[in-house]
C-alpha positions in Angstrom: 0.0 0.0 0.0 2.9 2.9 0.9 4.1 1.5 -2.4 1.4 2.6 -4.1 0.9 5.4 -2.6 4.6 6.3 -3.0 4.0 5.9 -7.3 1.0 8.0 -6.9 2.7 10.9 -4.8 5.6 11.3 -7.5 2.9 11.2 -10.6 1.5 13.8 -9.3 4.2 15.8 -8.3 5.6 14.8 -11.9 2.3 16.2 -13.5 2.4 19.2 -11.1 5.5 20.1 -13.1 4.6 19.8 -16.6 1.7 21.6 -15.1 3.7 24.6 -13.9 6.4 24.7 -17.3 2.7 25.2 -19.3 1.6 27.7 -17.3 -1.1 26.1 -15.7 0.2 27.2 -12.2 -3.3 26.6 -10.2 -3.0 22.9 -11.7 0.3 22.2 -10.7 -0.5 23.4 -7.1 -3.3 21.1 -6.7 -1.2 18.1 -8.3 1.8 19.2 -5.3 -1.0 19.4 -2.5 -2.2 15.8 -4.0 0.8 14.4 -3.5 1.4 15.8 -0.3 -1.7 14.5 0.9 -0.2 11.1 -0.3 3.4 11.4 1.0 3.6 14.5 4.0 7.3 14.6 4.1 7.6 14.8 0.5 10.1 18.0 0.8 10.4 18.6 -3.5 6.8 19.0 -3.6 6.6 21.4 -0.9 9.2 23.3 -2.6 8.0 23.5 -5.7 4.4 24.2 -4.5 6.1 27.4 -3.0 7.5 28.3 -6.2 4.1 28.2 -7.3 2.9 30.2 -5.2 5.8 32.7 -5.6 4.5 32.6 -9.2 1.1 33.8 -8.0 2.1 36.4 -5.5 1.0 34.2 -2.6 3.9 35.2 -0.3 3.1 33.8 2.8 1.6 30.2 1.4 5.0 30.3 -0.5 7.1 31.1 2.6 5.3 28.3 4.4 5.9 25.7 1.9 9.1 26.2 1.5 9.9 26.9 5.1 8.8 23.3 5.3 10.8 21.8 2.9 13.9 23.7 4.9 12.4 21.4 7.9 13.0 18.7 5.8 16.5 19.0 5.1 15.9 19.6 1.0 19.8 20.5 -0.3 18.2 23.1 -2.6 16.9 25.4 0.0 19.8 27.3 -0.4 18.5 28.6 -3.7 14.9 29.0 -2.6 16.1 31.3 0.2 17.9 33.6 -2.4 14.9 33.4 -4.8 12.1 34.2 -2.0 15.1 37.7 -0.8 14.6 38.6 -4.5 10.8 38.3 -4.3 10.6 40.2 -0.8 13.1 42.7 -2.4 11.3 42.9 -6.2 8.1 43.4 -3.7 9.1 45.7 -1.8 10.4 48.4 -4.5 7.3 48.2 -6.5 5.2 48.9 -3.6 7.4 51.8 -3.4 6.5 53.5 -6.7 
């Protein structure tokens, strides 16, 4: 059964991908929740769920996410880190204009 439900957790993180590179960003969030749902430590689909959100101006759902993915030791958190300073900072000089 985890098996299974392992398989199922990475097809839909895989189609929450593909979902995302076509623009279909509201898709690709539900497929990442999905396989949450499915797999709760699943750190990449936390972390790309935040970029998602990031693409959608949800700032705080994306800090969350990938503020949980950072829980979960995920080696590219590094690089989220210096995408979600350029966000804050891109953010914070258009609210100044």
């Amino acid at each position: 059964m985890e098996d299974q439900k392992q398989k199922l957790a990475e097809k839909n993180f895989n189609s929450g991908v593909e979902n995302s590179k076509n623009g279909q960003i509201e898709l690709a969030i539900e497929d990442y929740t999905q396989a949450i749902k499915l797999k709760p430590d699943y750190a990449e689909a936390y972390y790309h769920r935040g970029g998602s959100w990031l693409r959608l101006g949800e700032w705080e759902k994306a800090r969350s996410d990938i503020q949980n993915a950072k829980k979960m030791n995920l080696d590219i958190i590094v690089v989220s880190d210096e995408i979600l300073q350029k966000y804050e900072r891109a953010w914070k000089t258009l609210g100044n204009l």
